[in-house]
TORKOL-4160 file (C-alpha; in steps of 0.2 Angstrom, whole numbers, padded with zeros to 4 digits, m for minus):
273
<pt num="1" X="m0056" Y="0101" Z="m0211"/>
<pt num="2" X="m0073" Y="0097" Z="m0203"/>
<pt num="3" X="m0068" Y="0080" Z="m0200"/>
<pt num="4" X="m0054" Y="0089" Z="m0191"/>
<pt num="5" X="m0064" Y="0100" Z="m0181"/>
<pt num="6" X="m0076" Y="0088" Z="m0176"/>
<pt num="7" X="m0062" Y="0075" Z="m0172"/>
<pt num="8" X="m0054" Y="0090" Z="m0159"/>
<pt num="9" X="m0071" Y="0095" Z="m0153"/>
<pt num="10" X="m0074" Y="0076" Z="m0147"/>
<pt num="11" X="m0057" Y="0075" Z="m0139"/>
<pt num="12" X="m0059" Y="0093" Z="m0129"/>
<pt num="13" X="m0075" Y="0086" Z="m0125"/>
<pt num="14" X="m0068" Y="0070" Z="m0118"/>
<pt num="15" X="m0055" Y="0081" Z="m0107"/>
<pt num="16" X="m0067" Y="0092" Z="m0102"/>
<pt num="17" X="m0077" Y="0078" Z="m0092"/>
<pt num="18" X="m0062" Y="0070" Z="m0085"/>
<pt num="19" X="m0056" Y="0087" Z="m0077"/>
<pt num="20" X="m0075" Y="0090" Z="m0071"/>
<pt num="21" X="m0077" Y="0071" Z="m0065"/>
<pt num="22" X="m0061" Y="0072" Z="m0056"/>
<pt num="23" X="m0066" Y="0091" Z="m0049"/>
<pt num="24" X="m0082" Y="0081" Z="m0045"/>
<pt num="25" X="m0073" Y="0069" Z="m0037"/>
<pt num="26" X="m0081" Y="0066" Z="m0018"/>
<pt num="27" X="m0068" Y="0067" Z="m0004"/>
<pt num="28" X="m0064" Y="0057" Z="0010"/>
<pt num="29" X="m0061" Y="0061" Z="0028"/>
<pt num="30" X="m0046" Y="0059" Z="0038"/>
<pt num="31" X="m0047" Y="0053" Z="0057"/>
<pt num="32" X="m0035" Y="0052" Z="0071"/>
<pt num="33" X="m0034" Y="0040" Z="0084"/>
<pt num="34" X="m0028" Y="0049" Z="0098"/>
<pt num="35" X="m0030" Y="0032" Z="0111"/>
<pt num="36" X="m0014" Y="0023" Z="0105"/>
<pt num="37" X="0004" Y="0022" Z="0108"/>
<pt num="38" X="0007" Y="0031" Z="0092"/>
<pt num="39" X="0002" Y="0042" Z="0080"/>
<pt num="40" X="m0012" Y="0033" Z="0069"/>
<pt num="41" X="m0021" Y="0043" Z="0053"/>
<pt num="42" X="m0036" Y="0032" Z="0047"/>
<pt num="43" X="m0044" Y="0038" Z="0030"/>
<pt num="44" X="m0064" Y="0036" Z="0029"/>
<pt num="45" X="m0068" Y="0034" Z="0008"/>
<pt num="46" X="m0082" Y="0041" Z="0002"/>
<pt num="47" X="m0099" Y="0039" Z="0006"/>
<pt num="48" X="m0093" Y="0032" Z="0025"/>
<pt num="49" X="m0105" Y="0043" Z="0033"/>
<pt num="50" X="m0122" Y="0037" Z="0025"/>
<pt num="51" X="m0128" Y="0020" Z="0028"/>
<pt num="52" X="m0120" Y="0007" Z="0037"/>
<pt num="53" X="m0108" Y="m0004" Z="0025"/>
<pt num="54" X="m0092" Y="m0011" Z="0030"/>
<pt num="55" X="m0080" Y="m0009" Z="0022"/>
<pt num="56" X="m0061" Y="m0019" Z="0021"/>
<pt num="57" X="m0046" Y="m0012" Z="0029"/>
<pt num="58" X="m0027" Y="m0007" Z="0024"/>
<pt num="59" X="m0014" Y="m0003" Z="0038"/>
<pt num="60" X="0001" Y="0007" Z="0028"/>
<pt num="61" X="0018" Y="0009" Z="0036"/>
<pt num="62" X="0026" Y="0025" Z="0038"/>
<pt num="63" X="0009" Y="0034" Z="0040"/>
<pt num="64" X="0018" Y="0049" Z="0041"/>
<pt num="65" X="0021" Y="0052" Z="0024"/>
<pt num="66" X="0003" Y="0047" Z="0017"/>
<pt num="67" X="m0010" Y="0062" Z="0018"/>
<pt num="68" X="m0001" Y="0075" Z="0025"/>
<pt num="69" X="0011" Y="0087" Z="0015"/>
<pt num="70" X="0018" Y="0096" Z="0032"/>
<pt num="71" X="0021" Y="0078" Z="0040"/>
<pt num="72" X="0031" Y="0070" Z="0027"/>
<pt num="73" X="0049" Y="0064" Z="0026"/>
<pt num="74" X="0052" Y="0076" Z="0014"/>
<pt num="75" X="0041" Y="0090" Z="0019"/>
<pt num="76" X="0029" Y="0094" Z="0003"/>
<pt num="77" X="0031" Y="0075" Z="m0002"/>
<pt num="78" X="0018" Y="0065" Z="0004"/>
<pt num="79" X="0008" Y="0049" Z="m0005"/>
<pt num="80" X="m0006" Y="0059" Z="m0010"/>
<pt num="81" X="m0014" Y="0042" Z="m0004"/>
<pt num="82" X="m0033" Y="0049" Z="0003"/>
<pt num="83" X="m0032" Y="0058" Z="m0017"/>
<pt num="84" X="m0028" Y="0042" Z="m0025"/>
<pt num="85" X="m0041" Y="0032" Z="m0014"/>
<pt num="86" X="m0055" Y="0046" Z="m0018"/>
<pt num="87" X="m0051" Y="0045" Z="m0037"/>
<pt num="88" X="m0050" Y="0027" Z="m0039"/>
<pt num="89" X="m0068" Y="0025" Z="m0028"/>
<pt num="90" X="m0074" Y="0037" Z="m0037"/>
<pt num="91" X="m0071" Y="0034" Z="m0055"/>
<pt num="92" X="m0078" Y="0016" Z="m0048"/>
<pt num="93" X="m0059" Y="0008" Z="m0051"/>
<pt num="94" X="m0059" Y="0001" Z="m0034"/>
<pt num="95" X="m0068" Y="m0004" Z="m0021"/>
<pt num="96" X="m0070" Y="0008" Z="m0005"/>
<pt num="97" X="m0058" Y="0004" Z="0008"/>
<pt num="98" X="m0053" Y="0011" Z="0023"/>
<pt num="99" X="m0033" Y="0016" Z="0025"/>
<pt num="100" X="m0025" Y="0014" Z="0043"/>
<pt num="101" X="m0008" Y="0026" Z="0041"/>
<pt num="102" X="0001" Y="0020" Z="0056"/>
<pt num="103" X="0018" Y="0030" Z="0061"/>
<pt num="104" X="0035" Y="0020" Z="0062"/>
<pt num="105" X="0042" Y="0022" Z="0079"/>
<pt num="106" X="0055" Y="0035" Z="0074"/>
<pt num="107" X="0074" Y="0028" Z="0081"/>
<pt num="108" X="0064" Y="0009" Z="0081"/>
<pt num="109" X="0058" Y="0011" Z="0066"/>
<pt num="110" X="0072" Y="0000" Z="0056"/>
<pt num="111" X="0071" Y="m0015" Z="0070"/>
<pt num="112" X="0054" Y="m0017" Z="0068"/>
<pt num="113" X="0052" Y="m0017" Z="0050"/>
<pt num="114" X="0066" Y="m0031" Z="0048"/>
<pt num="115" X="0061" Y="m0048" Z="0052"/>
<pt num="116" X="0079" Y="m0055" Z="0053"/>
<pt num="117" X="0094" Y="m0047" Z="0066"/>
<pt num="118" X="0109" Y="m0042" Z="0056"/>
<pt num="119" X="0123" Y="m0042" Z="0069"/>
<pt num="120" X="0133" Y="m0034" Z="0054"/>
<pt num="121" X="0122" Y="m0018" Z="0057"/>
<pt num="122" X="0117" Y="m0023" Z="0075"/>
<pt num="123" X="0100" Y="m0018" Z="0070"/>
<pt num="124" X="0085" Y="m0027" Z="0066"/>
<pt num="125" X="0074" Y="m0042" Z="0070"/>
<pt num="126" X="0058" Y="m0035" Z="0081"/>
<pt num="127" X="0046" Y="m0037" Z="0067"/>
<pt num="128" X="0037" Y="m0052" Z="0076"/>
<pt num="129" X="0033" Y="m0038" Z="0090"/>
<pt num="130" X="0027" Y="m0025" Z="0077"/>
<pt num="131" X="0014" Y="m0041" Z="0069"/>
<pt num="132" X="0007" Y="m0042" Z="0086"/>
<pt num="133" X="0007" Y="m0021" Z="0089"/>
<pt num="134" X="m0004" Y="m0020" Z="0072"/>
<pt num="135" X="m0013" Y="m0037" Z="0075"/>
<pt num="136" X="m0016" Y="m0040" Z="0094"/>
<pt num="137" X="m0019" Y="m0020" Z="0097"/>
<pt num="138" X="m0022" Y="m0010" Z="0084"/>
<pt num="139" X="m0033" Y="m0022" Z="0073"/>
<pt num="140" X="m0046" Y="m0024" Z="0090"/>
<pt num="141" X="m0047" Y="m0005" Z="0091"/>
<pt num="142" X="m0050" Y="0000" Z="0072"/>
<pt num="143" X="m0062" Y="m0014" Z="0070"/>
<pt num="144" X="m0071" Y="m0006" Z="0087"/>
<pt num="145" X="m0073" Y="0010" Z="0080"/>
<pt num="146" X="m0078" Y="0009" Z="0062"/>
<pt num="147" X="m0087" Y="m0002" Z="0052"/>
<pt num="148" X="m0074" Y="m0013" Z="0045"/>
<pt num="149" X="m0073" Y="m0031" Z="0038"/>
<pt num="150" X="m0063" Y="m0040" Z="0053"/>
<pt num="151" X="m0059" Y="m0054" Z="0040"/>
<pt num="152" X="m0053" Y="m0043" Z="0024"/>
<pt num="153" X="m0039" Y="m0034" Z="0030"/>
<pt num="154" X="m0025" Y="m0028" Z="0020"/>
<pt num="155" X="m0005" Y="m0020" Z="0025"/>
<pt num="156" X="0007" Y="m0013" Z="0015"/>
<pt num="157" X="0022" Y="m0001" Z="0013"/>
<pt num="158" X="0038" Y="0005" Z="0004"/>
<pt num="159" X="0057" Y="0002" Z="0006"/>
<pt num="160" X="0059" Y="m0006" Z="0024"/>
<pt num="161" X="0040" Y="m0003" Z="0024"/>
<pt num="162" X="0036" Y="m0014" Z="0010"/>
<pt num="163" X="0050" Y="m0028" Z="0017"/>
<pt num="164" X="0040" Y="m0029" Z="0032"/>
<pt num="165" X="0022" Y="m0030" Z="0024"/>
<pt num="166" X="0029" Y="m0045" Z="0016"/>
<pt num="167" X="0033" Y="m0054" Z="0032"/>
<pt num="168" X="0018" Y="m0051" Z="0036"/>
<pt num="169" X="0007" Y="m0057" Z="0024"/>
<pt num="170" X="0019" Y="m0072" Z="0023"/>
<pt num="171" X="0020" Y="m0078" Z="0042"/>
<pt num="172" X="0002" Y="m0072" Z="0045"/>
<pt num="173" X="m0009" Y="m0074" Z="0028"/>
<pt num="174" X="m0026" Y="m0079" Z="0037"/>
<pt num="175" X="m0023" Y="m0059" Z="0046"/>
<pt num="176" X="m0019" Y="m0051" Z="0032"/>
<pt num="177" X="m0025" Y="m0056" Z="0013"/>
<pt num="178" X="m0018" Y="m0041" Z="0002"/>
<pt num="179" X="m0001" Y="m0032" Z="0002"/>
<pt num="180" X="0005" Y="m0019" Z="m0005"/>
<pt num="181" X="0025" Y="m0022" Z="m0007"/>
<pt num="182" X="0032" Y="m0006" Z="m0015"/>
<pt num="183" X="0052" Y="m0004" Z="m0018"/>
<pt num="184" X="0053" Y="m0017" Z="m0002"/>
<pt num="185" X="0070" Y="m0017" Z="0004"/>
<pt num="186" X="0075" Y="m0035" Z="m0001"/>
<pt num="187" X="0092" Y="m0033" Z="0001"/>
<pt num="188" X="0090" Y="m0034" Z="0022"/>
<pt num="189" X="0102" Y="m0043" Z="0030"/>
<pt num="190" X="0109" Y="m0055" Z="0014"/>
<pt num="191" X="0091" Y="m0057" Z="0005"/>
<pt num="192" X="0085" Y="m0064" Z="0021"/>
<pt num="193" X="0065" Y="m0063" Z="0015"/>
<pt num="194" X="0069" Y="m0074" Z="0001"/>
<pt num="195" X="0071" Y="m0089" Z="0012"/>
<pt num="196" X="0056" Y="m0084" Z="0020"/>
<pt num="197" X="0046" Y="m0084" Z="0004"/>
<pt num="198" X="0053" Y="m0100" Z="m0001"/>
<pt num="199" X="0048" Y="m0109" Z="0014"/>
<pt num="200" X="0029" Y="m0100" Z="0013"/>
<pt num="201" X="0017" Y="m0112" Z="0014"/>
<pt num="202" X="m0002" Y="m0106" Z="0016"/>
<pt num="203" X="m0018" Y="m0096" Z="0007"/>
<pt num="204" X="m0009" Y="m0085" Z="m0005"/>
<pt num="205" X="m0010" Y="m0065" Z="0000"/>
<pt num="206" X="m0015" Y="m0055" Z="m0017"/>
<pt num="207" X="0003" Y="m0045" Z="m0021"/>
<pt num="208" X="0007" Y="m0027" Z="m0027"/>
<pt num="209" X="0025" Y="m0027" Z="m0032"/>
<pt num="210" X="0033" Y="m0013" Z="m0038"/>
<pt num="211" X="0051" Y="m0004" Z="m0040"/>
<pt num="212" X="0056" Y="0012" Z="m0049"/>
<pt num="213" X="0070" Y="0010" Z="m0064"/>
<pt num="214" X="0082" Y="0022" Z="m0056"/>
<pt num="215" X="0082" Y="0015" Z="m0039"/>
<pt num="216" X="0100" Y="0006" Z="m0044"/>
<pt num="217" X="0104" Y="m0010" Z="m0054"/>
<pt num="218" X="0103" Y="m0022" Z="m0036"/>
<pt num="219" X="0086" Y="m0014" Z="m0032"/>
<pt num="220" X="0081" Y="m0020" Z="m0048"/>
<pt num="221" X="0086" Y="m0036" Z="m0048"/>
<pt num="222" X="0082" Y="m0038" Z="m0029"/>
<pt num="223" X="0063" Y="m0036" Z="m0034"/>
<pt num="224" X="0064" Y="m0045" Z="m0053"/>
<pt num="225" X="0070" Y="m0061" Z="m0041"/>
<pt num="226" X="0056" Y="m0060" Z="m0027"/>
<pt num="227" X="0044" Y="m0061" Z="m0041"/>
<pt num="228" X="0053" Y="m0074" Z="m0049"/>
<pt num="229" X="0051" Y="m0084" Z="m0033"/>
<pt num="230" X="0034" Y="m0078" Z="m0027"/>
<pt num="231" X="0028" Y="m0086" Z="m0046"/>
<pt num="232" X="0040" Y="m0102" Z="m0041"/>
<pt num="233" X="0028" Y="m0104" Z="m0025"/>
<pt num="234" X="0013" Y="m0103" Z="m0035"/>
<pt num="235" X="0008" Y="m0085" Z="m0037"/>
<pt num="236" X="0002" Y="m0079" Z="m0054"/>
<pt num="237" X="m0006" Y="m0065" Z="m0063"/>
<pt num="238" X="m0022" Y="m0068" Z="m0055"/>
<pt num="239" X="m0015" Y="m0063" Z="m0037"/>
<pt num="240" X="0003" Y="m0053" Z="m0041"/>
<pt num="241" X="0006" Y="m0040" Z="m0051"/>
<pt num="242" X="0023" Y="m0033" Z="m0053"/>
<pt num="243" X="0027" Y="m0018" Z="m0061"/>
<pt num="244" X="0044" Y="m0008" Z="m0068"/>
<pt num="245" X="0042" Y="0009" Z="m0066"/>
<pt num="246" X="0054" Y="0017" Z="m0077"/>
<pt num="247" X="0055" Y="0035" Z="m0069"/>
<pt num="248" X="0054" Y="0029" Z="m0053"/>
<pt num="249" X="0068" Y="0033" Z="m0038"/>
<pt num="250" X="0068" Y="0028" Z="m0022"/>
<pt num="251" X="0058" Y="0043" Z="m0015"/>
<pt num="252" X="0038" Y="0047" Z="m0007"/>
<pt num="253" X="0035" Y="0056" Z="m0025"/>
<pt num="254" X="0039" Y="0039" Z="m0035"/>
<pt num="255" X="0026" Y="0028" Z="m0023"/>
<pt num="256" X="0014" Y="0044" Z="m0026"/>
<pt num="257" X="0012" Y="0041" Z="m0043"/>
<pt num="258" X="0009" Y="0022" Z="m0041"/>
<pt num="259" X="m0003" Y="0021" Z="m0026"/>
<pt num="260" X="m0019" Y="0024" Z="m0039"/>
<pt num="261" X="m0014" Y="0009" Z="m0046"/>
<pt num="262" X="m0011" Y="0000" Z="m0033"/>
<pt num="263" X="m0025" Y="0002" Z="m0023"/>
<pt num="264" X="m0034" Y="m0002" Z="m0042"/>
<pt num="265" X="m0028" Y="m0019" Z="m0042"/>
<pt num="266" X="m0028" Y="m0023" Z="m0022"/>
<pt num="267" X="m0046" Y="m0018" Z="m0021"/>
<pt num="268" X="m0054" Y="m0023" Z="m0037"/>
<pt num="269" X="m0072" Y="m0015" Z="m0037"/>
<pt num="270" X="m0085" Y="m0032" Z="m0034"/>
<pt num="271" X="m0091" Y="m0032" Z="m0054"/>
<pt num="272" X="m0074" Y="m0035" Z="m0062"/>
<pt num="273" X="m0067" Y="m0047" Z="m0045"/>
């Protein structure tokens, strides 16, 4: 019994400081950018406003649904993502970033996250005019106004989001050097991106890849064959992790729950890179 006792005693104790390091938890800050041609949501992670560190950049897609529950898809479902960041710089998991959540264009946004025209649909192909939205105008003015690292910059997304954060890390690596590619809509325009990735030939982007197990049987395979060729052109465990999230569906509540550990693997805190 006091082996017992002393055995729950230890384990409340242990749950009791992860509830007061998470309470304990210091926040971010969320910033607008009010002098651009659309709504841009920049996260400042903890500690931005004493000294005068830079720090490495992540431009997300569909910054509508990141930080805020009233702006979301969904109302209500949002990433949770300023949460996620705070928690995995605090608990020293990650490396302090800042997060860039840029809006999609509303009736555009499907042409400009799609690298390819699908006359099929008679949609898509304006991705190379959002690469040089994010890179020739947006980049400048984000690395103007904060203290950023010009040369470590990062992009990611989910569903048409994630397809586009791949083109972009594929056709311009020495821009971006980390992606975050979650659920990406692989299926655009018959698989397209997967001639893209096979004709990839430069510095390799470090890669989050991730689907949910209940976004459908061809999601699944979809995803299971861009790793497959992703580790054909060189990738490895070193610079791609892919993950199966059983649970998962396609929806802003299933990428929640994965952008701690994404943001954990894409920003490795300096001791354990």
């Amino acid at each position: 019994m006091r082996e017992m006792r002393e055995t729950l005693r230890a384990t409340f104790g242990r749950v009791l400081r992860l509830q007061n390091r998470r309470r304990a938890a210091r926040q971010g800050v969320l910033e607008r950018v009010e002098e651009f041609s659309r709504p841009i949501t920049v996260y400042l992670p903890p500690g931005y406003d004493r000294g005068d560190a830079r720090y490495p950049v992540l431009y997300m897609q569909d910054g509508q649904n990141l930080f805020e529950p009233q702006r979301a898809f969904i109302p209500g479902q949002h990433w949770r993502l300023n949460e996620a960041a705070d928690l995995a710089i605090s608990d020293r998991r990650a490396e302090p970033m800042i997060i860039v959540g840029v809006d999609h264009a509303g009736p555009d946004r499907i042409d400009q996250y799609t690298p390819t025209r699908d006359e099929s649909r008679q949609a898509g192909g304006k991705s190379a005019y959002y690469a040089r939205l994010l890179i020739d105008e947006l980049k400048p003015l984000i690395d103007s106004q904060y203290r950023t690292r010009p040369d470590d910059t990062s992009t990611g997304g989910s569903s048409l989001g994630g397809l586009v954060s791949l083109y972009l890390g594929l056709t311009r690596p020495e821009v971006f050097r980390r992606l975050a590619v979650m659920s990406p809509s692989v299926w655009w325009n018959k698989r397209a991106i997967l001639d893209l990735v096979d004709r990839f030939d430069g510095p390799r982007p470090r890669i989050w890849l991730d689907v949910g197990g209940r976004e459908g049987r061809d999601t699944l395979r979809d995803a299971r064959t861009l790793r497959d060729r992703l580790l054909k052109k060189g990738w490895s465990d070193a610079d791609l992790h892919f993950e199966e999230d059983p649970r998962g569906d396609h929806s802003e509540r299933a990428w929640a729950r994965r952008a701690r550990p994404m943001l954990e693997f894409l920003f490795p805190p300096p001791t354990s890179s």
